[in-house]
C-alpha positions in Angstrom: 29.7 12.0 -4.0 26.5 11.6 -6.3 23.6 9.7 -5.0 20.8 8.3 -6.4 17.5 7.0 -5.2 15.7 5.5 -7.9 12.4 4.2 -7.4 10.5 1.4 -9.5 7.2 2.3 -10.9 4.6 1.0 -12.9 2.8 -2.1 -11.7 1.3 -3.7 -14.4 -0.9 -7.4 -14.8 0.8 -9.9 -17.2 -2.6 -11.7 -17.8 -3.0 -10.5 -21.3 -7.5 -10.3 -21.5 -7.1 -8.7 -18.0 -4.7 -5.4 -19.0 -6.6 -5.5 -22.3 -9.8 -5.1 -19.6 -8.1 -2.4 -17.7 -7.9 -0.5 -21.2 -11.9 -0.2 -21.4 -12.5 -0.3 -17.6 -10.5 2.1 -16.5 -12.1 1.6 -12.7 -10.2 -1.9 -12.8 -6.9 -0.2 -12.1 -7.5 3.0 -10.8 -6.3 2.4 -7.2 -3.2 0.5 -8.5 -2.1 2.9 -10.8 -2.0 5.4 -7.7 0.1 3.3 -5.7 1.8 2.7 -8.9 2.4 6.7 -9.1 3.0 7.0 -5.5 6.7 8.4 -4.6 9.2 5.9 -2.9 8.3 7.3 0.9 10.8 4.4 2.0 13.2 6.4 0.0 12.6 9.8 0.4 13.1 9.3 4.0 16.3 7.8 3.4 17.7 10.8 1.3 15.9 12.8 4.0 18.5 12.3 6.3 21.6 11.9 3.4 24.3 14.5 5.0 24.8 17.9 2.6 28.2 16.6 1.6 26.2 13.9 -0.6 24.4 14.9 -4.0 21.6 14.0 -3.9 18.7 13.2 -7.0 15.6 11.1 -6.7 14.4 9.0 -9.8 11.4 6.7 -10.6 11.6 4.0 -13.4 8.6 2.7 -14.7 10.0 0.6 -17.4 13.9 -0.6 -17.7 13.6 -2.3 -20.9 12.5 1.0 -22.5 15.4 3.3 -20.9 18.0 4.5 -23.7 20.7 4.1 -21.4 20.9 4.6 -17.6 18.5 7.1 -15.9 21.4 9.1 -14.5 25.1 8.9 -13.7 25.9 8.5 -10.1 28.7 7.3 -7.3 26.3 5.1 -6.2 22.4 4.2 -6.4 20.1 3.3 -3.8 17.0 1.3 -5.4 13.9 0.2 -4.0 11.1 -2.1 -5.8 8.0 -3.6 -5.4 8.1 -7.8 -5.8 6.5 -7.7 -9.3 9.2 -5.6 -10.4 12.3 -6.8 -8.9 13.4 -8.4 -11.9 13.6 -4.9 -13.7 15.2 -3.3 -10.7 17.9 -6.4 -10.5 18.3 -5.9 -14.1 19.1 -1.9 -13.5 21.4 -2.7 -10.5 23.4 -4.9 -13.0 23.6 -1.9 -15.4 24.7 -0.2 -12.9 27.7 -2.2 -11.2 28.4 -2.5 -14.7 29.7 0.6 -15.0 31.2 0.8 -11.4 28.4 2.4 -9.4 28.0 1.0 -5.9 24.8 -0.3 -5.8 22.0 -0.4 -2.5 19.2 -2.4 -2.8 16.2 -2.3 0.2 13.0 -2.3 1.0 10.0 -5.1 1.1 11.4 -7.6 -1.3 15.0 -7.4 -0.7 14.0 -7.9 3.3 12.4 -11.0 2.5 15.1 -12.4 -0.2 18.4 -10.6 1.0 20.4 -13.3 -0.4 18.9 -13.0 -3.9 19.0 -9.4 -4.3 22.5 -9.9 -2.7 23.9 -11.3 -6.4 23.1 -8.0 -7.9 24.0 -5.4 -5.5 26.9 -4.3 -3.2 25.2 -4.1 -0.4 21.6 -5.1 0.9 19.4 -3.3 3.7 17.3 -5.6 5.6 14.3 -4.0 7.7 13.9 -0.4 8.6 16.6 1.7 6.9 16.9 4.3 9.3 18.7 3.1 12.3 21.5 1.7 9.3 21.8 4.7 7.3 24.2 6.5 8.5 26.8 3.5 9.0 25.7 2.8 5.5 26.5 6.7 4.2 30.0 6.2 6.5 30.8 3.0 5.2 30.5 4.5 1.7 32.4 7.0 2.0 35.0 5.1 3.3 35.1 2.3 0.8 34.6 -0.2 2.8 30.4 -0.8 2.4 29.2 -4.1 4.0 27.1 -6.8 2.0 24.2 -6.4 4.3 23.0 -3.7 6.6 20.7 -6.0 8.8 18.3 -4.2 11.0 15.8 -6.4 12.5 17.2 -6.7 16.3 17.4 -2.8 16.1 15.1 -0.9 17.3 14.2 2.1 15.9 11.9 5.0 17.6 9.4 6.3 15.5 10.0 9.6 17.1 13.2 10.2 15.9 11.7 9.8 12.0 13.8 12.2 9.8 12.1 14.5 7.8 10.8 13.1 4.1 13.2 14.7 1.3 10.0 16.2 -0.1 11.7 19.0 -1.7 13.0 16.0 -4.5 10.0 15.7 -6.2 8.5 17.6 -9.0 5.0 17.8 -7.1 3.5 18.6 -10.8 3.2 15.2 -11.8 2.1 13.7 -8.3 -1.8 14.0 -7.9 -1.1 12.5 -4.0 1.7 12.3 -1.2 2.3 9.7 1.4 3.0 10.9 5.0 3.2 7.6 7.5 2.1 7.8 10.8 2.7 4.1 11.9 4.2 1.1 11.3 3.1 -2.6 11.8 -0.5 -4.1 12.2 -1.5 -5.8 14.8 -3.9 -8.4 12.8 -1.2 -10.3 10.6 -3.1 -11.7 7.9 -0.7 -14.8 6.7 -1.1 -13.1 2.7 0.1 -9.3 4.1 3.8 -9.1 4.0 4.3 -5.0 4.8 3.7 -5.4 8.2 6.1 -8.6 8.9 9.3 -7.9 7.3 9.9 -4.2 7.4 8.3 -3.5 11.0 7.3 -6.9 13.6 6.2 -4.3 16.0 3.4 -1.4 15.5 4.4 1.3 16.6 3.2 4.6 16.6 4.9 8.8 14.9 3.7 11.1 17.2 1.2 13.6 16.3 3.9 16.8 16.3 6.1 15.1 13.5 3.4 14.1 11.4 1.9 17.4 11.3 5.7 18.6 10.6 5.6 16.5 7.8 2.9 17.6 6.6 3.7 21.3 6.5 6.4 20.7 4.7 4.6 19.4 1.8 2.7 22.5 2.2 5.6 24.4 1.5 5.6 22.8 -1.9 1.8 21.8 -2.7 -0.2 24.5 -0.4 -3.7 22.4 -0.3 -2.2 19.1 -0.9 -4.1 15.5 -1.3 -1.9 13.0 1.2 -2.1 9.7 1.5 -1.4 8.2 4.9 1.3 5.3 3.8 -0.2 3.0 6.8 -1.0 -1.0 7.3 -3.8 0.2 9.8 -4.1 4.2 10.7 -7.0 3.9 13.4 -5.8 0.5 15.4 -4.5 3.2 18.6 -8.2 5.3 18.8 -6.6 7.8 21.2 -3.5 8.2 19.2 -6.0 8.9 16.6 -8.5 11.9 17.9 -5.3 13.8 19.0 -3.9 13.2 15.2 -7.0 14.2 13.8 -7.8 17.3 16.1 -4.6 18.5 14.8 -5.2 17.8 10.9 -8.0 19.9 11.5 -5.8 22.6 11.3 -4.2 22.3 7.9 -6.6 22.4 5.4 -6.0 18.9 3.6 -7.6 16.2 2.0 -6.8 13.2 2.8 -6.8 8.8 2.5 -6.0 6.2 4.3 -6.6 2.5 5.3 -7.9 1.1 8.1 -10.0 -1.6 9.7 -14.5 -1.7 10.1 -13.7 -0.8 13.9 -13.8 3.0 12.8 -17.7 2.5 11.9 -18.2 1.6 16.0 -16.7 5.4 16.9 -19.1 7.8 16.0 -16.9 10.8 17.7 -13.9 9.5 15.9 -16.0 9.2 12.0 -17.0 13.2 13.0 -13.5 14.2 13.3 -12.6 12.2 10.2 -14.9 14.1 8.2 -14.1 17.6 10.0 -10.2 17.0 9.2 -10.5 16.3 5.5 -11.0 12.5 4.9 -12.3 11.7 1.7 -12.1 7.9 2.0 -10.7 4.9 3.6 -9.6 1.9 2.0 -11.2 -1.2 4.4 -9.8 -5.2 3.4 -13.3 -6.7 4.1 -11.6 -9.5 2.0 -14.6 -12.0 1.7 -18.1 -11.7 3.0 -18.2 -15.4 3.3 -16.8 -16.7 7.4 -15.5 -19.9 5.6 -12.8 -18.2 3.9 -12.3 -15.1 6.8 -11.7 -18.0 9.5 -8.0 -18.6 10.2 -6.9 -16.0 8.2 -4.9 -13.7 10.9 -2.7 -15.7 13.1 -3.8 -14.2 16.4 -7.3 -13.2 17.1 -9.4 -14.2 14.0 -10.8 -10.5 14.3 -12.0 -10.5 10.7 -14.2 -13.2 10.8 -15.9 -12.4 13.8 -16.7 -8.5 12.5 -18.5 -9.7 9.4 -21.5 -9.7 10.9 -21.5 -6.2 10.8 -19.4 -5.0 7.5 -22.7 -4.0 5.7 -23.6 -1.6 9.2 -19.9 -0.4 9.3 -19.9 0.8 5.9 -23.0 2.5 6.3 -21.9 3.9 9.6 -19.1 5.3 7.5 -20.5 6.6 4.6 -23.5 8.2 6.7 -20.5 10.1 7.7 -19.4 11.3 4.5 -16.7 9.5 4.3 -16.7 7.0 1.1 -16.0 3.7 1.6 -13.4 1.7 -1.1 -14.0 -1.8 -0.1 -11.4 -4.8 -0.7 -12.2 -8.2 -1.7 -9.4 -11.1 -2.6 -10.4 -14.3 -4.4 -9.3 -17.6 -4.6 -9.0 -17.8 -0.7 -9.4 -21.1 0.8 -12.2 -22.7 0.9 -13.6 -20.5 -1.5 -15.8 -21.8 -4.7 -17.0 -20.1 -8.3 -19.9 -18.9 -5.8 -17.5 -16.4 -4.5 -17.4 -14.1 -7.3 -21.9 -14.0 -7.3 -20.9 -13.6 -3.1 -19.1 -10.4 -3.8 -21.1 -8.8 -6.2 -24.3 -9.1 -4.4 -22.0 -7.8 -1.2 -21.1 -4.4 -3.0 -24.6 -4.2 -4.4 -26.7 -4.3 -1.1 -23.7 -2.7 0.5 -23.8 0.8 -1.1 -20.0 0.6 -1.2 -19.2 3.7 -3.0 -15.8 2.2 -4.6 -14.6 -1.3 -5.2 -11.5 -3.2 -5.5 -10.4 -7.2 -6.2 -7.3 -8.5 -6.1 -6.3 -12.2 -6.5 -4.9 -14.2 -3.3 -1.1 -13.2 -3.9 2.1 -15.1 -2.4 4.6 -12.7 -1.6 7.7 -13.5 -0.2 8.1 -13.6 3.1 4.7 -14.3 4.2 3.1 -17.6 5.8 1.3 -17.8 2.7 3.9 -18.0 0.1 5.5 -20.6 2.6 2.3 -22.5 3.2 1.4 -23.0 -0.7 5.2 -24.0 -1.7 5.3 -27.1 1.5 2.0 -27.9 -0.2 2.9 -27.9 -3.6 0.1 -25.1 -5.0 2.9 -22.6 -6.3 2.7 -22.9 -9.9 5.8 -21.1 -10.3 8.1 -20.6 -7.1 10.3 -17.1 -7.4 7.7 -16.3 -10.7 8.0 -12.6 -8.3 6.9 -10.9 -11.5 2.9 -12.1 -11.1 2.7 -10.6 -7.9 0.5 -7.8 -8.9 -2.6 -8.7 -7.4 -4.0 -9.5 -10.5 -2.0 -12.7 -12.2 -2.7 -16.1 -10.3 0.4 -18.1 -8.9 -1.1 -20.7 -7.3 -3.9 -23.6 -7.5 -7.1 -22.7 -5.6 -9.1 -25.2 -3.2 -12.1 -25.1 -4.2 -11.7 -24.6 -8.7 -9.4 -24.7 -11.5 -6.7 -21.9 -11.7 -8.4 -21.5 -15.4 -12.2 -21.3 -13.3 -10.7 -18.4 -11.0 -9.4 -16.4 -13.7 -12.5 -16.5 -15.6 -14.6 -15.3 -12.5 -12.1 -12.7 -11.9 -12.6 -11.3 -15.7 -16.0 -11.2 -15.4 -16.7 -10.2 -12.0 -14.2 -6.9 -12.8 -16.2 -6.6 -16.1 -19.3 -5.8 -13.9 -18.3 -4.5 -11.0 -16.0 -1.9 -13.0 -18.2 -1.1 -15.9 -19.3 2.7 -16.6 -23.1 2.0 -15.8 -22.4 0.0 -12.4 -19.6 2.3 -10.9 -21.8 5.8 -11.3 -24.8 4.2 -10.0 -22.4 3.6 -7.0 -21.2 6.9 -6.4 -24.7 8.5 -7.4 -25.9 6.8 -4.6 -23.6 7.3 -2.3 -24.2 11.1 -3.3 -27.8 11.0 -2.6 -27.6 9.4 0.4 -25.1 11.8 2.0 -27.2 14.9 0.4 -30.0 13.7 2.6 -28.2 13.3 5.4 -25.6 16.4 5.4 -28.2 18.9 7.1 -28.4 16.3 9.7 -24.9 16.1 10.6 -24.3 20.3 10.1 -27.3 20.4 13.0 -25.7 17.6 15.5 -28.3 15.3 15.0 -31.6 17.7 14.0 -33.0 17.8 10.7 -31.6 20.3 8.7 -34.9 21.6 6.2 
């Protein structure tokens, strides 16, 4: 039987001024057009543990309208999307089932919305796919696959992770791969989705399969650049020294995205460094406490750090270890001030890299709830403008036409050549002056 697992790529803004922005700022998209590029992990591990007696090919389509046919012929497809581009992968999965191919759909959106993707598929997988796979794969075979594959009351142990089907990939047009090595978050923000509908528990890979992972990439990419697909790698600080002690080892560079809690660790930021980190990616999301407070649903934890995000990020980068910092607009509470309040944040910051994003409401998050019960959706199910850019919903505190605006130009300045080398070339200076210290534990190196 011929299987597919055909990934949707391409993320793209549908504001018109701001892709026409990305075009001469080409810092404006950067990090989205590498998670754009990023391969389907969600899948990979999926095919990873497809039986032999399945033929198997991995696909990713960045654009259905332009396809001249279907990407491949197949038994059946399994197809995984992100929200701004479940429209395209509905519209593929209709393709498909025309022609009689079973059809799969899974993953972030379809977990949220089983009942909409439901109209265009055979069957739907809700939560984790692992612990449904193989009754899935069975089923299949069988002809008799279910609607839905629901696994949110099973629990799945992170220790019996099958191994990535790496080997799919043509590594050649990849200039990063994602190795996970938890699931969940503990803070819950109401606008973060990943860690809500796939996982409601963090949980943690241990160290030995990671590092397996990892060496099989190395089988195909010998000094490879991974990406740790994580909502929060450093939350479990013991968990993390053993990890890192062991990465060590392989001779990697690496990424990942964590909290400002790393910054309060000075053994942990050393082992960073010493085991290939080349930056984390930290959601400061405002530097204003109006708009932090009541934004996780449990402990508030952001809004009481932000006292210190301009110390952590120099902790950090003191380290060596660059800093991209996060910022959303339009939160709650938040006025045309915000966009002066963030620039003057990542100038007297010394972050090294930058990114904004618009308050998005994805499905399945107390967010998009919150805004539809209060009427501020401007379009419900519009799942196409949820690329962080486009703006769905009516702001407190100014005009949807007032936050766009700020948006533009605050992306205009933060991204332009001039502003983002002075960045780094401080950054640079900074560390130069400080490597001999850290190569001496502490003692001047001239």
């Amino acid at each position: 039987m011929k299987l597919g697992f055909i990934a949707m790529s391409g993320v793209r803004a549908h504001n018109k001024e701001l892709t026409d922005l990305g075009l001469t700022l080409p810092g404006f998209v950067e990090r989205n057009k590498v998670i754009a590029s990023l391969p389907s992990l969600g899948l990979l591990t999926l095919a990873g543990m497809t039986p032999d007696n399945f033929d198997v090919t991995y696909l990713e389509v960045p654009d259905v309208q332009a396809l001249d046919g279907l990407p491949g012929s197949f038994d059946a497809v399994a197809i995984s999307s992100f929200s701004a581009q479940i429209k395209e992968a509905y519209r593929l999965a209709d393709l498909y089932r025309g022609v009689g191919t079973k059809v799969i759909l899974g993953g972030l959106h379809v977990s949220a919305m089983p009942n909409e993707a439901m109209a265009h598929a055979d069957s739907v997988v809700i939560g984790e796919g692992e612990p449904v796979w193989p009754t899935l794969l069975s089923d299949l075979r069988a002809g008799r696959l279910a609607s839905m594959y629901d696994a949110r009351n099973i629990s799945f142990d992170l220790a019996q992770s099958p191994m990535p089907a790496f080997q799919l990939l043509d590594i050649d047009t990849y200039n990063r791969l994602t190795v996970q090595t938890q699931r969940g978050c503990p803070w819950r923000c109401d606008f973060c989705a990943s860690s809500r509908t796939i996982s409601r528990t963090h949980k943690l890979k241990p160290v030995e399969r990671v590092i397996a992972e990892i060496r099989r990439i190395k089988e195909i990419w010998p000094r490879p650049f991974i990406e740790f697909a994580d909502d929060n790698s450093f939350v479990n600080k013991i968990q993390a020294k053993k990890l890192l002690l062991e990465l060590a080892q392989e001779d990697i560079k690496w990424f990942t995205e964590t909290d400002v809690s790393v910054a309060n660790d000075p053994e942990l930021l050393d082992l960073m460094r010493e085991s290939g980190c080349a930056q984390v990616l930290i959601g400061f999301e405002s530097p204003s406490a109006l708009t932090l407070n009541g934004m996780e649903q449990r402990a508030n934890w952001k809004a009481k750090q932000l006292a210190e995000y301009q110390s952590a990020i120099a902790q950090i980068q003191d380290h060596g270890i660059t800093v991209n910092g996060c910022f959303i607009l339009g939160l709650d509470g938040a006025g045309i001030n915000a966009f002066d309040d963030v620039w003057q944040f990542v100038h007297n910051s010394g972050l090294y890299e930058v990114q904004i994003t618009v308050l998005t409401p994805f499905p399945g998050t107390p967010l998009y709830d919150r805004l539809r019960v209060e009427g501020r959706l401007l379009q419900e199910q519009a799942w196409e403008l949820c690329t962080l850019f486009d703006v769905n919903f009516r702001p407190t505190h100014m005009s949807v036409a007032e936050l766009e605006s700020g948006f533009r130009d605050l992306a205009e300045k933060l991204y332009s050549e001039d502003i983002t080398k002075e960045r780094r070339r401080r950054f640079h200076r900074r560390w130069r002056s400080l490597r001999g210290v850290h190569q001496t534990g502490g003692k001047s190196g001239t």
